[in-house]
N, CA, C and O atoms as CSV, one atom per row, in Angstrom:
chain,resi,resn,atom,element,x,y,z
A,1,UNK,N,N,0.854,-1.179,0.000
A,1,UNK,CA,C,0.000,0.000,0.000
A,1,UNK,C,C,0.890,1.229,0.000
A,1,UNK,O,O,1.839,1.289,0.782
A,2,UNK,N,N,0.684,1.976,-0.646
A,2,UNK,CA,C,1.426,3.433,-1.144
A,2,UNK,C,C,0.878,4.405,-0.470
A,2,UNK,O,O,-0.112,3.737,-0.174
A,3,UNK,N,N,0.599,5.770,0.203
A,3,UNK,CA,C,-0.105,6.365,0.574
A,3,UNK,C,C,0.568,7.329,0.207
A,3,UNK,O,O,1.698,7.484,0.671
A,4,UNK,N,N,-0.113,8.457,-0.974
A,4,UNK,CA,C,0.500,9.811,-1.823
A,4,UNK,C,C,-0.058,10.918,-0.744
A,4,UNK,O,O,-1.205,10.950,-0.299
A,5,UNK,N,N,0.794,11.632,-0.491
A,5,UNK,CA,C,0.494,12.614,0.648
A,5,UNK,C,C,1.641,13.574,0.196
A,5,UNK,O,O,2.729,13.253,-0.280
A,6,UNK,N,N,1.054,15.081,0.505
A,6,UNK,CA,C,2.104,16.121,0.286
A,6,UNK,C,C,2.490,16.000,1.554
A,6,UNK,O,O,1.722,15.807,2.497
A,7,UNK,N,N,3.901,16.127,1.632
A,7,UNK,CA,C,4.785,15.780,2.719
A,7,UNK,C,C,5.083,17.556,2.932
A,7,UNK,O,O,5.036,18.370,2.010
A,8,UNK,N,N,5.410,17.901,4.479
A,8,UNK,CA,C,5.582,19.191,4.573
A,8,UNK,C,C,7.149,19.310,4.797
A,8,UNK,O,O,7.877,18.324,4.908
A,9,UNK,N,N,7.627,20.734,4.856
A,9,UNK,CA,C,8.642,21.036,4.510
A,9,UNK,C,C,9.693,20.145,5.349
A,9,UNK,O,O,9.045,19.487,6.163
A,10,UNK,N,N,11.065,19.879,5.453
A,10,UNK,CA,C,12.000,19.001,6.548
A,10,UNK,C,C,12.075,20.346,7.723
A,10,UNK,O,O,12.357,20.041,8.882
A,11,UNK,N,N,11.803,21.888,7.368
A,11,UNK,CA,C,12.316,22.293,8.381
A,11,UNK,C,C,10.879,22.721,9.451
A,11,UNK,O,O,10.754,22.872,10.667
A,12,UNK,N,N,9.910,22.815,8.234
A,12,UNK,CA,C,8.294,22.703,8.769
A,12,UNK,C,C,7.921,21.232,9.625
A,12,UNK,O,O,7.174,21.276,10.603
A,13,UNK,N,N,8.553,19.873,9.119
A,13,UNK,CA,C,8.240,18.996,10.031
A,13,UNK,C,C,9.035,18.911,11.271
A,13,UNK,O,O,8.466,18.706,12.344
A,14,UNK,N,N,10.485,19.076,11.182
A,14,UNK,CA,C,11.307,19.474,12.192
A,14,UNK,C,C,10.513,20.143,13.905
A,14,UNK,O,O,10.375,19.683,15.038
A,15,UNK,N,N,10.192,21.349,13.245
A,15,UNK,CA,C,9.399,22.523,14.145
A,15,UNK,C,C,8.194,21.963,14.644
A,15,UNK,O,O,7.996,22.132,15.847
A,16,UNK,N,N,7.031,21.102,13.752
A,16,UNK,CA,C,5.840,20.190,14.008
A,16,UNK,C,C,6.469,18.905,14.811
A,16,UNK,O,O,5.683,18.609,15.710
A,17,UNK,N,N,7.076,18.444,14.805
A,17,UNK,CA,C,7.395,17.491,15.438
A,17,UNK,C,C,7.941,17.762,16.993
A,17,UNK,O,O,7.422,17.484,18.074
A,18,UNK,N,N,9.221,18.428,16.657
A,18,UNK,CA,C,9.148,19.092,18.337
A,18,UNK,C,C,7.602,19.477,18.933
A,18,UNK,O,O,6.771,18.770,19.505
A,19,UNK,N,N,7.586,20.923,18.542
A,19,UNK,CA,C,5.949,21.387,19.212
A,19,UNK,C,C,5.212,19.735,19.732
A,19,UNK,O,O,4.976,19.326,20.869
A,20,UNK,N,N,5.079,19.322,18.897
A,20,UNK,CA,C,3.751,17.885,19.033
A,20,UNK,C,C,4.440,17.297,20.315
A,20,UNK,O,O,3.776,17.341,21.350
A,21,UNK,N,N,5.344,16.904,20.348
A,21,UNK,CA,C,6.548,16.492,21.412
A,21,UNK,C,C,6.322,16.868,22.253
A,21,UNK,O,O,5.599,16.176,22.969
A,22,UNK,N,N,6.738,18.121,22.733
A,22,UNK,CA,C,6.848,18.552,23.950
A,22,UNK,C,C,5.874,19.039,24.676
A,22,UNK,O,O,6.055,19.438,25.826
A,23,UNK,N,N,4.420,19.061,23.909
A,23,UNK,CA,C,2.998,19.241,24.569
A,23,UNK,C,C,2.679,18.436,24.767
A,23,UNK,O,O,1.686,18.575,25.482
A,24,UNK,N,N,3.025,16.816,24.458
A,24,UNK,CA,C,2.437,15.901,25.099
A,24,UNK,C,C,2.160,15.758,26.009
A,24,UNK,O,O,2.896,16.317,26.822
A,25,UNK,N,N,0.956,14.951,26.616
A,25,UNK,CA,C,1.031,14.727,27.752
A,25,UNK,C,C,1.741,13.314,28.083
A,25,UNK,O,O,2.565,13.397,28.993
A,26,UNK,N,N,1.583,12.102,27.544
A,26,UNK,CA,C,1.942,10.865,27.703
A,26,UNK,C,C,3.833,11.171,27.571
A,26,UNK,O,O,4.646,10.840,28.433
A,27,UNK,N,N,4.029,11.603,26.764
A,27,UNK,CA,C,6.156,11.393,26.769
A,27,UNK,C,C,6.543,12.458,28.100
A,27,UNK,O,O,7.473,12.367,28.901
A,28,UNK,N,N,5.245,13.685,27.981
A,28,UNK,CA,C,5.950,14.548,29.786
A,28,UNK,C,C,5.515,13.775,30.836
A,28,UNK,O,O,6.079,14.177,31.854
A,29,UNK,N,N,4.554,12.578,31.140
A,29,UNK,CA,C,4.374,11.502,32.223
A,29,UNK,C,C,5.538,10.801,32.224
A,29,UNK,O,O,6.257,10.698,33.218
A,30,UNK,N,N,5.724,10.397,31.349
A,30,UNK,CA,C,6.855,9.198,31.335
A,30,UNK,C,C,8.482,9.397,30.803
A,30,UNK,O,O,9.443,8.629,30.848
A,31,UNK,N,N,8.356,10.519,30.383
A,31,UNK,CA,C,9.826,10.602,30.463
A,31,UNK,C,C,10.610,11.485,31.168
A,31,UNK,O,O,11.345,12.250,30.544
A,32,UNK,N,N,10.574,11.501,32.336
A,32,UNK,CA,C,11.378,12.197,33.118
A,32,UNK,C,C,12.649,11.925,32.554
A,32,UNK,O,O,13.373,12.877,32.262
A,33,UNK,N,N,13.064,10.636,32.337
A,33,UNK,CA,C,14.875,9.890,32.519
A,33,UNK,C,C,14.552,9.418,30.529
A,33,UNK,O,O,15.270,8.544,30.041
A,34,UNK,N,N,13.607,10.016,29.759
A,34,UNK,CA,C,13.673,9.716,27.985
A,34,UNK,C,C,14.824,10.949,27.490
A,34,UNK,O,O,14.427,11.943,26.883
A,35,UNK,N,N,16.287,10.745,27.832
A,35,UNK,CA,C,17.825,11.237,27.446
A,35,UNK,C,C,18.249,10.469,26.526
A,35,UNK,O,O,18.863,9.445,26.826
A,36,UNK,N,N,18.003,10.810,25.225
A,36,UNK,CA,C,18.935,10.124,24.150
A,36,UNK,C,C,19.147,10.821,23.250
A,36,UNK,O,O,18.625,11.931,23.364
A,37,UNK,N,N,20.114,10.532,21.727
A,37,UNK,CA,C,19.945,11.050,20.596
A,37,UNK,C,C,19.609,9.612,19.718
A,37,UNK,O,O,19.954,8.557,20.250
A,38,UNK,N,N,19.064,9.572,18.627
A,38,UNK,CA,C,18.694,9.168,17.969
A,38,UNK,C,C,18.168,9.288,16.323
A,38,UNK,O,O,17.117,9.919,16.210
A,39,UNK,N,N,18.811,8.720,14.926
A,39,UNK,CA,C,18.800,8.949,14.222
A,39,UNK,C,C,17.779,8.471,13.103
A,39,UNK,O,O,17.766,7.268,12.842
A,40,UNK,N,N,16.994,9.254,12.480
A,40,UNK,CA,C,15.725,8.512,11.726
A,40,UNK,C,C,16.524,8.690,10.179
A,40,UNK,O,O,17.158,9.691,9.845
A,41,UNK,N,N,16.398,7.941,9.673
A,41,UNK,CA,C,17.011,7.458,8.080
A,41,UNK,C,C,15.518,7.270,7.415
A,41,UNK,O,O,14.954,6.178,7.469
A,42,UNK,N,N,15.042,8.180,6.912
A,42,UNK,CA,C,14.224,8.129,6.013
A,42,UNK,C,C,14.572,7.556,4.521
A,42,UNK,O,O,13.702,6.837,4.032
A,43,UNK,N,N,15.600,7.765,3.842
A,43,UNK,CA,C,16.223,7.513,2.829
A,43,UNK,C,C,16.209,9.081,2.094
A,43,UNK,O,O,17.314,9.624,2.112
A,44,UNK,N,N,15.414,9.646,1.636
A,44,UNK,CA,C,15.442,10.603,1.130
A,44,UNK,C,C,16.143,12.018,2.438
A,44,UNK,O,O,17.043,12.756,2.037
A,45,UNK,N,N,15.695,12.155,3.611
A,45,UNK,CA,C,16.530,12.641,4.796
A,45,UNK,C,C,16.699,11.892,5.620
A,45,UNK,O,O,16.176,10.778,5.635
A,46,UNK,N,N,17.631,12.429,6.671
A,46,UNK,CA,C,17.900,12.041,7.957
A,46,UNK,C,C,17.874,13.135,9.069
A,46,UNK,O,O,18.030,14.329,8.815
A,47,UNK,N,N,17.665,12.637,10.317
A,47,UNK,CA,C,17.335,13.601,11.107
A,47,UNK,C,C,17.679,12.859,13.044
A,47,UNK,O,O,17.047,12.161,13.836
A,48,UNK,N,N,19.021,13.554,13.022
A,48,UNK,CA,C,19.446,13.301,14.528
A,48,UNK,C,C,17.900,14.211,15.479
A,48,UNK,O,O,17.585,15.389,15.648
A,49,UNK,N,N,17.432,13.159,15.798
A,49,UNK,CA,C,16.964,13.946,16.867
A,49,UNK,C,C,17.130,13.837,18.495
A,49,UNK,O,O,17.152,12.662,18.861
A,50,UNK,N,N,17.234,14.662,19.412
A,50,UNK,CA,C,18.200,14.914,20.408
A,50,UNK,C,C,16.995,15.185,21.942
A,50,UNK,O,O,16.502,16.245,22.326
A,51,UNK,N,N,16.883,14.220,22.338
A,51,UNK,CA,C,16.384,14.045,23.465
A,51,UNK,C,C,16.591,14.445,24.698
A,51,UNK,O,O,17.371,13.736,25.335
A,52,UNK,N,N,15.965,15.715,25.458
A,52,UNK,CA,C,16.480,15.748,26.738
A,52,UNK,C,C,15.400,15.985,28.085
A,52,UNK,O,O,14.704,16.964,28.355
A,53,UNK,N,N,15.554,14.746,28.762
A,53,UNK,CA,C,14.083,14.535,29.749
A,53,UNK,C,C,12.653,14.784,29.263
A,53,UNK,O,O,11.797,15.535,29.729
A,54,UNK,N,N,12.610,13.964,28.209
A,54,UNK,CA,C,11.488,13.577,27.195
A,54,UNK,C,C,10.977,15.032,26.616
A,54,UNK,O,O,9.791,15.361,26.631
A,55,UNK,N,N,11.902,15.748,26.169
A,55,UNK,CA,C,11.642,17.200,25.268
A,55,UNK,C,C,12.504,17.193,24.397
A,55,UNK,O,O,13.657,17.032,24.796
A,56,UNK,N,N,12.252,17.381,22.747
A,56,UNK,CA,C,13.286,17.339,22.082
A,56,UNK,C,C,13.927,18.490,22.620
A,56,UNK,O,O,13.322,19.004,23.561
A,57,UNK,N,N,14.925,18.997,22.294
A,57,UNK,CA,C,16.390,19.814,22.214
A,57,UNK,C,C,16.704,20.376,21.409
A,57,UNK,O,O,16.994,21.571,21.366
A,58,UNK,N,N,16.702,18.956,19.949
A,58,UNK,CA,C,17.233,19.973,19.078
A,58,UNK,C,C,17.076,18.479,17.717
A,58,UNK,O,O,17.283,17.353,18.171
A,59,UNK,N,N,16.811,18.562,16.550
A,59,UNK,CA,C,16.258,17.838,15.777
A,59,UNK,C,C,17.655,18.392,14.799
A,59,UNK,O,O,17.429,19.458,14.227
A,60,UNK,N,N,18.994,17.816,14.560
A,60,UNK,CA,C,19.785,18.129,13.405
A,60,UNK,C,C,19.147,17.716,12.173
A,60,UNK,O,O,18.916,16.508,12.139
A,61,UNK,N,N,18.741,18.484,10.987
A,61,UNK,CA,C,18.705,18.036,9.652
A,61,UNK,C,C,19.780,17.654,8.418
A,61,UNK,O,O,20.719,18.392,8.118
A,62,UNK,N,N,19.542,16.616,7.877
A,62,UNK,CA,C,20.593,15.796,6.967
A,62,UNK,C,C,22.214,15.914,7.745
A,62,UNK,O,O,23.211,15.940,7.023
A,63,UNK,N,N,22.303,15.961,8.805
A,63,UNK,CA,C,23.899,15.896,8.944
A,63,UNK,C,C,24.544,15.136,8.682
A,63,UNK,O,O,24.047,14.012,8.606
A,64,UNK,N,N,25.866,15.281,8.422
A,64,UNK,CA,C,26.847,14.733,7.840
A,64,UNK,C,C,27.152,13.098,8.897
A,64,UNK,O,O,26.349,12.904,9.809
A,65,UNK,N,N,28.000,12.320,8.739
A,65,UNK,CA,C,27.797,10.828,8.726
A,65,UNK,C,C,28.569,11.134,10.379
A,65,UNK,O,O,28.125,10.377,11.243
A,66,UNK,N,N,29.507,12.014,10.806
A,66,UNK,CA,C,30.047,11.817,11.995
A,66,UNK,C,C,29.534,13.641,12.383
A,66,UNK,O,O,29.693,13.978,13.557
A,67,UNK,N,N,29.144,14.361,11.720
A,67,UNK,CA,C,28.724,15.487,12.425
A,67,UNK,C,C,28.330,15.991,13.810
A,67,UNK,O,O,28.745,16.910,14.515
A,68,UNK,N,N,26.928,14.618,14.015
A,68,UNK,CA,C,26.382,14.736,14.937
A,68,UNK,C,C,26.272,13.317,15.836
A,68,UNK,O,O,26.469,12.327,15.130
A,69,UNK,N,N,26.104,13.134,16.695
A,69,UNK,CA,C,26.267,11.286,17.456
A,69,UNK,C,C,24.958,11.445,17.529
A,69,UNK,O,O,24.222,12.412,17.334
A,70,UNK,N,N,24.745,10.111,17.907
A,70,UNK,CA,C,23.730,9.150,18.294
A,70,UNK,C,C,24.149,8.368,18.577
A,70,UNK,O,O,25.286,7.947,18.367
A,71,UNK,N,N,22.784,7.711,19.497
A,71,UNK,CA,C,23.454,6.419,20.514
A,71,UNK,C,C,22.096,5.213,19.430
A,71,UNK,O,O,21.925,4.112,19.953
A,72,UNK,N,N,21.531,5.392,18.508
A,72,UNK,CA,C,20.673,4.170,17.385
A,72,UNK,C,C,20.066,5.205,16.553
A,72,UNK,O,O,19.839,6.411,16.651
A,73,UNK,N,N,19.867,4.159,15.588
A,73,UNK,CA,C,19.588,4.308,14.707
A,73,UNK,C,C,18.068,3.755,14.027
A,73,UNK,O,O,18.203,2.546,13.841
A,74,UNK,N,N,16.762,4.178,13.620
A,74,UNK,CA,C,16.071,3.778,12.918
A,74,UNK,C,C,16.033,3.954,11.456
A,74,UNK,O,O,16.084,5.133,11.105
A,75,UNK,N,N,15.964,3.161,10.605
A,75,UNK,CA,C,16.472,3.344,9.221
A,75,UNK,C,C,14.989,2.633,8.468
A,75,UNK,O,O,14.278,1.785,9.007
A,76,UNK,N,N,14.821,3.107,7.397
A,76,UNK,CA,C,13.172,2.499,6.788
A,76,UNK,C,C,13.646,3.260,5.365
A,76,UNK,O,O,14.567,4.026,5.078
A,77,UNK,N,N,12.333,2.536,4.490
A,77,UNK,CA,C,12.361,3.329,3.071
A,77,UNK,C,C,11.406,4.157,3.349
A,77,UNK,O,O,10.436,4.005,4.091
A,78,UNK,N,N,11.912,5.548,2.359
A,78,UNK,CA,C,10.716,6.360,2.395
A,78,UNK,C,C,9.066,5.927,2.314
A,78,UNK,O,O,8.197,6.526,2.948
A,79,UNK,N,N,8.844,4.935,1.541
A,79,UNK,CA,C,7.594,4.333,1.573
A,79,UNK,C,C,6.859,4.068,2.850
A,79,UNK,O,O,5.740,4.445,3.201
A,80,UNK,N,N,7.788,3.301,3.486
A,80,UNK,CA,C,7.509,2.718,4.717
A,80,UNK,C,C,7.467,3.822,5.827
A,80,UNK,O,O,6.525,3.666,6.604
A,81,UNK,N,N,8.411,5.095,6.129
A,81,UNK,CA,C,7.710,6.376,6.683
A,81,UNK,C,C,6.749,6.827,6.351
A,81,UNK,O,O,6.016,7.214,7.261
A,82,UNK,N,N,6.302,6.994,5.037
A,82,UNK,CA,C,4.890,7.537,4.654
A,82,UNK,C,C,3.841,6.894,5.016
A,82,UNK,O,O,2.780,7.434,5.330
A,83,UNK,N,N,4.082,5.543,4.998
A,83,UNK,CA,C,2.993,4.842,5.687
A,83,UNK,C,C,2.826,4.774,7.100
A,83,UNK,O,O,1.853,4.153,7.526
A,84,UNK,N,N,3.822,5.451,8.096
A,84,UNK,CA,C,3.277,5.511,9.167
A,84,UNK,C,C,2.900,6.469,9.523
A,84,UNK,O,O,2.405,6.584,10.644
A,85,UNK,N,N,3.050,7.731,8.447
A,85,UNK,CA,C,2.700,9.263,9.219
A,85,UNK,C,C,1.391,9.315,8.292
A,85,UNK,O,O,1.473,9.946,7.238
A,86,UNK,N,N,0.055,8.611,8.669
A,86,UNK,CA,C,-0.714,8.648,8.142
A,86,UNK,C,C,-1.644,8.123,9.231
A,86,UNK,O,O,-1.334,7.057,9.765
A,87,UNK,N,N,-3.011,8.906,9.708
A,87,UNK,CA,C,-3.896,8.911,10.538
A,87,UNK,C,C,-3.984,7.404,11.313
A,87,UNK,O,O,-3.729,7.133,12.486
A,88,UNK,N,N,-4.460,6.496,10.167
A,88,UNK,CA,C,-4.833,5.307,10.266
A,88,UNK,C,C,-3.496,4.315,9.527
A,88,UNK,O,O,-3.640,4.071,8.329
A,89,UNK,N,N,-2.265,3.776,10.207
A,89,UNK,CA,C,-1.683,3.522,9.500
A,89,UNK,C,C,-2.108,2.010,8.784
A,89,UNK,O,O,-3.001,1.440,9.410
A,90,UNK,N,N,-1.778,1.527,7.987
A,90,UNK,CA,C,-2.120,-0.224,7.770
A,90,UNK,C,C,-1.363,-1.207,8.539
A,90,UNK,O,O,-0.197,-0.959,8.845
A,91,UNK,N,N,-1.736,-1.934,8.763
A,91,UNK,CA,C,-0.933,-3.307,9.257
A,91,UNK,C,C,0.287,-3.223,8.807
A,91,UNK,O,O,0.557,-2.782,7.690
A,92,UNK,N,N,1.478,-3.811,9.980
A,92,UNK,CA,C,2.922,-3.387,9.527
A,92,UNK,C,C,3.278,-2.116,9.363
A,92,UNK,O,O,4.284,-1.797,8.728
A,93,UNK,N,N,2.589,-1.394,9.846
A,93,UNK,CA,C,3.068,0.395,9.684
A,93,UNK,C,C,2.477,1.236,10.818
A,93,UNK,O,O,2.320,2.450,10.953
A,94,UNK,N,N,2.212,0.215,11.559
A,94,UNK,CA,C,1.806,0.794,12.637
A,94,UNK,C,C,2.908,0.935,14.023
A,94,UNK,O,O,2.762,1.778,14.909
A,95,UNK,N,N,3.918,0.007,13.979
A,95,UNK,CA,C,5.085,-0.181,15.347
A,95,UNK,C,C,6.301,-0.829,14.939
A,95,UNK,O,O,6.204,-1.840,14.242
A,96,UNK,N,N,7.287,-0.450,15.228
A,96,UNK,CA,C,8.608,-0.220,14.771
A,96,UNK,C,C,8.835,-1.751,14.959
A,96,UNK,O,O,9.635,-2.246,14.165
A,97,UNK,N,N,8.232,-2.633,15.928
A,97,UNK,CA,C,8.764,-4.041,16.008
A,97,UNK,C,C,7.689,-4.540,14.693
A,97,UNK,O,O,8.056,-5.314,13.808
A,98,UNK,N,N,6.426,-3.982,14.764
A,98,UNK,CA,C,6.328,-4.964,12.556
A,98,UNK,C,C,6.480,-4.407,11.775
A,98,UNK,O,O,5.770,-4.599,10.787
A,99,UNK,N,N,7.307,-3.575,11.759
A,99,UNK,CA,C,8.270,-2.885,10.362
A,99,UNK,C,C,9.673,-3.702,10.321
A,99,UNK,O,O,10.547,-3.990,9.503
A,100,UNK,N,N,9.463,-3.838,11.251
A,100,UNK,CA,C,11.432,-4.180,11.545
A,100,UNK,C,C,11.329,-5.945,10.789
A,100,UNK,O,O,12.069,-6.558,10.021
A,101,UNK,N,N,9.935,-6.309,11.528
A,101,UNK,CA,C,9.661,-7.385,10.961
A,101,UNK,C,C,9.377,-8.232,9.778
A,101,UNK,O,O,9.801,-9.312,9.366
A,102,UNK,N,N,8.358,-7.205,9.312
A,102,UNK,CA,C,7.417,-7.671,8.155
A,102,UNK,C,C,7.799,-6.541,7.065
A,102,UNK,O,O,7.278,-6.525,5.950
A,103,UNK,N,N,8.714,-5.644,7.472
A,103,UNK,CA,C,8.788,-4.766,5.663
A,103,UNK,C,C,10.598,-4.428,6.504
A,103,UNK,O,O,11.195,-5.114,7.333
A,104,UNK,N,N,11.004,-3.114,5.839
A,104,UNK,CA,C,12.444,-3.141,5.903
A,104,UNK,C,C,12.929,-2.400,6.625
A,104,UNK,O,O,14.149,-2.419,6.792
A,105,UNK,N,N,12.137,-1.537,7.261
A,105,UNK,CA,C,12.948,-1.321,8.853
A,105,UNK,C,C,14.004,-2.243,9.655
A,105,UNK,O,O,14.037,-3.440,9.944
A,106,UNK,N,N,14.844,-1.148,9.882
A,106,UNK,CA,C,16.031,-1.745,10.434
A,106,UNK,C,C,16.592,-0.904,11.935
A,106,UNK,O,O,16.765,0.313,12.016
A,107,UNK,N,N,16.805,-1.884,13.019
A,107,UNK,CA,C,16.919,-0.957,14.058
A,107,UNK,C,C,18.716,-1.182,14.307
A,107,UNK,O,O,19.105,-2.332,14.105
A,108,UNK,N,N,19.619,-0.308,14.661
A,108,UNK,CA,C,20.837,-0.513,14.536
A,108,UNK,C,C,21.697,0.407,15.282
A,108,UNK,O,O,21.393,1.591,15.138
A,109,UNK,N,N,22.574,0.189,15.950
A,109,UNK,CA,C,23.685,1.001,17.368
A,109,UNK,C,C,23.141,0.135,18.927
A,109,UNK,O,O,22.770,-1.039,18.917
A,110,UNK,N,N,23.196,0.955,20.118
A,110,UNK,CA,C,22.659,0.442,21.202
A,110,UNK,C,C,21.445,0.286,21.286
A,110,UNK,O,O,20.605,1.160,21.499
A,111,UNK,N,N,21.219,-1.285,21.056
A,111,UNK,CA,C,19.820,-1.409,20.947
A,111,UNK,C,C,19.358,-0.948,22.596
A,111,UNK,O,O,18.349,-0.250,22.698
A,112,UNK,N,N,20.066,-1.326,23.792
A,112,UNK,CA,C,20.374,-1.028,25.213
A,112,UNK,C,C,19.109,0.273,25.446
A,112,UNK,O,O,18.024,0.378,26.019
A,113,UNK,N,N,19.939,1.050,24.691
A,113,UNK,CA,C,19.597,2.558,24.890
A,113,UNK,C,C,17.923,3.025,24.734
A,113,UNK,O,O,17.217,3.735,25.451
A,114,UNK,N,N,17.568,2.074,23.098
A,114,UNK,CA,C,16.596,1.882,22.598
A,114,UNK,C,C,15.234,1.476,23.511
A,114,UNK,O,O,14.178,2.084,23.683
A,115,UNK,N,N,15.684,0.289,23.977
A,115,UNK,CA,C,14.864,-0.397,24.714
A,115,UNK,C,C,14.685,0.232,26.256
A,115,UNK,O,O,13.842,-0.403,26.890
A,116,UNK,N,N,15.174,1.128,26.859
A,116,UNK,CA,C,15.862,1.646,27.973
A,116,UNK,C,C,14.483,2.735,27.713
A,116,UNK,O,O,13.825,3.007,28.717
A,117,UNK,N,N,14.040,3.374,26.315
A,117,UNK,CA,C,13.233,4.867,26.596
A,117,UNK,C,C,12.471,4.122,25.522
A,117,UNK,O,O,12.128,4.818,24.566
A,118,UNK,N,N,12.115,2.750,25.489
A,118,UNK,CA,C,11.133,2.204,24.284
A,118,UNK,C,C,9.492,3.198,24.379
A,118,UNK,O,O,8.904,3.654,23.398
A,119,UNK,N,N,9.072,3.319,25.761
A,119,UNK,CA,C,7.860,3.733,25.777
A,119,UNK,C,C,7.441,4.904,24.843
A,119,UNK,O,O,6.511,4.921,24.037
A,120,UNK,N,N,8.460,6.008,25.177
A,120,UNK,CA,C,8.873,6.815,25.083
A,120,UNK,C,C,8.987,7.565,23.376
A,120,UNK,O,O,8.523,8.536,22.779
A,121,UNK,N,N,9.941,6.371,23.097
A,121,UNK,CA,C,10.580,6.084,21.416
A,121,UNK,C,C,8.966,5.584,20.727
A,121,UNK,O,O,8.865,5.500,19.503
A,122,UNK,N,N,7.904,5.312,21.524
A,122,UNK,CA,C,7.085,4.215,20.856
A,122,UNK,C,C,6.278,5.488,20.108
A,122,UNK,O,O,5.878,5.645,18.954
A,123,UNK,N,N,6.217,6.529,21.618
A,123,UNK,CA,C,4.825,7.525,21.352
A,123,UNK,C,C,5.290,8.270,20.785
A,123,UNK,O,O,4.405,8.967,20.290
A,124,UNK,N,N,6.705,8.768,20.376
A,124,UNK,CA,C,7.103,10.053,19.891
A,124,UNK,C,C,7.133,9.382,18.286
A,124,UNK,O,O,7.250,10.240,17.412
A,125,UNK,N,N,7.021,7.631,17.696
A,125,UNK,CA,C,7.009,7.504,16.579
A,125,UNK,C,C,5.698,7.499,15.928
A,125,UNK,O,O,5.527,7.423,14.711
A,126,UNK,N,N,4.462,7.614,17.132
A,126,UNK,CA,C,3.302,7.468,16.927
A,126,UNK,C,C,2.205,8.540,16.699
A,126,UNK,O,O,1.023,8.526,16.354
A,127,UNK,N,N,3.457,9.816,17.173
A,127,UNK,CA,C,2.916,11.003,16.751
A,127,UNK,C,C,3.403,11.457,15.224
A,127,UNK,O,O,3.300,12.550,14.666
A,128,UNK,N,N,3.784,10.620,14.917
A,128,UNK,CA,C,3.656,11.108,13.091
A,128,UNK,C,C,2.588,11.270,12.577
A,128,UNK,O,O,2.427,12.085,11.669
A,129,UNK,N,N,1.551,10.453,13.099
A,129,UNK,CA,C,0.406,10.164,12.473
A,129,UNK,C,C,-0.563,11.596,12.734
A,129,UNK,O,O,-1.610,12.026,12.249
A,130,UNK,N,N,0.447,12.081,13.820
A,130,UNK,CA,C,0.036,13.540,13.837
A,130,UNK,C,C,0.313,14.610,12.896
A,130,UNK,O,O,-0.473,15.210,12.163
A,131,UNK,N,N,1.810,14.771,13.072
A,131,UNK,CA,C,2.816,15.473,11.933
A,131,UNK,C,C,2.967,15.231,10.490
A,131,UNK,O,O,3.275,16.090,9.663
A,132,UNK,N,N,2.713,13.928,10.244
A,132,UNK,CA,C,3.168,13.454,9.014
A,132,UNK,C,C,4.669,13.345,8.709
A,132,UNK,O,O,5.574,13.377,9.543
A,133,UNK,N,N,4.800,13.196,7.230
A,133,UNK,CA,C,6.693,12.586,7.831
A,133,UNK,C,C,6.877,13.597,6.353
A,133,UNK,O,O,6.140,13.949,5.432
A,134,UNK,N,N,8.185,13.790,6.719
A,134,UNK,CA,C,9.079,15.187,5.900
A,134,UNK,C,C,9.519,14.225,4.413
A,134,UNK,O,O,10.391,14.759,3.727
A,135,UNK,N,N,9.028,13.009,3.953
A,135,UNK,CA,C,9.127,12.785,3.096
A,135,UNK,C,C,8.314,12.170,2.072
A,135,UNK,O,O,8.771,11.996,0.942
């Protein structure tokens, strides 16, 4: 399943994505100790985004391969982002463990870290469906 959607700008989703973030209520319950960076590989961009006591910080766009750290990595085809930043996603595009599974998501660095702010990592991937995805 394909889902054609005008995707908004990388520096317009950037800005939407924080905002959505940090008004939450569910990631400000639960992440007091959600401290990470973390890198989304869209294929078409990438985007360190930078975690501090479950508020983004600071979202780097396309940086360079050692520019910026991260402690993992989520990596997908653009297809497979588009299909999750969509209201109602379909089966397999709904949670990073049946993407990883059933299409080509790939999770990769400290998985440790990952699993450590999973709750966290779950709702801030689940608000796409809010934002939509920058590609």
């Amino acid at each position: 399943m394909t889902v054609q959607t005008e995707s908004p700008s990388v520096n317009d989703w950037a800005q939407s994505f924080t905002n959505t973030n940090n008004e939450d209520r569910e990631i400000q319950a639960h992440g007091k100790y959600f401290t990470c960076s973390y890198l989304l590989d869209m294929t078409a961009h990438t985007f360190v985004v930078r975690v501090v006591s479950g508020k983004i910080a600071e979202i780097a766009i396309d940086p360079g391969p050692i520019d910026v750290p991260y402690q993992f990595a989520i990596r997908a085809s653009t297809e497979t982002w588009r299909n999750f930043g969509v209201p109602m996603p379909a089966p397999m595009y709904h949670g990073i463990w049946s993407a990883t599974f059933q299409r080509d998501m790939k999770l990769e660095g400290d998985v440790l870290v990952l699993m450590q702010n999973l709750r966290c990592l779950t709702r801030q991937i689940e608000l796409l469906r809010t934002t939509g995805t920058p590609v």
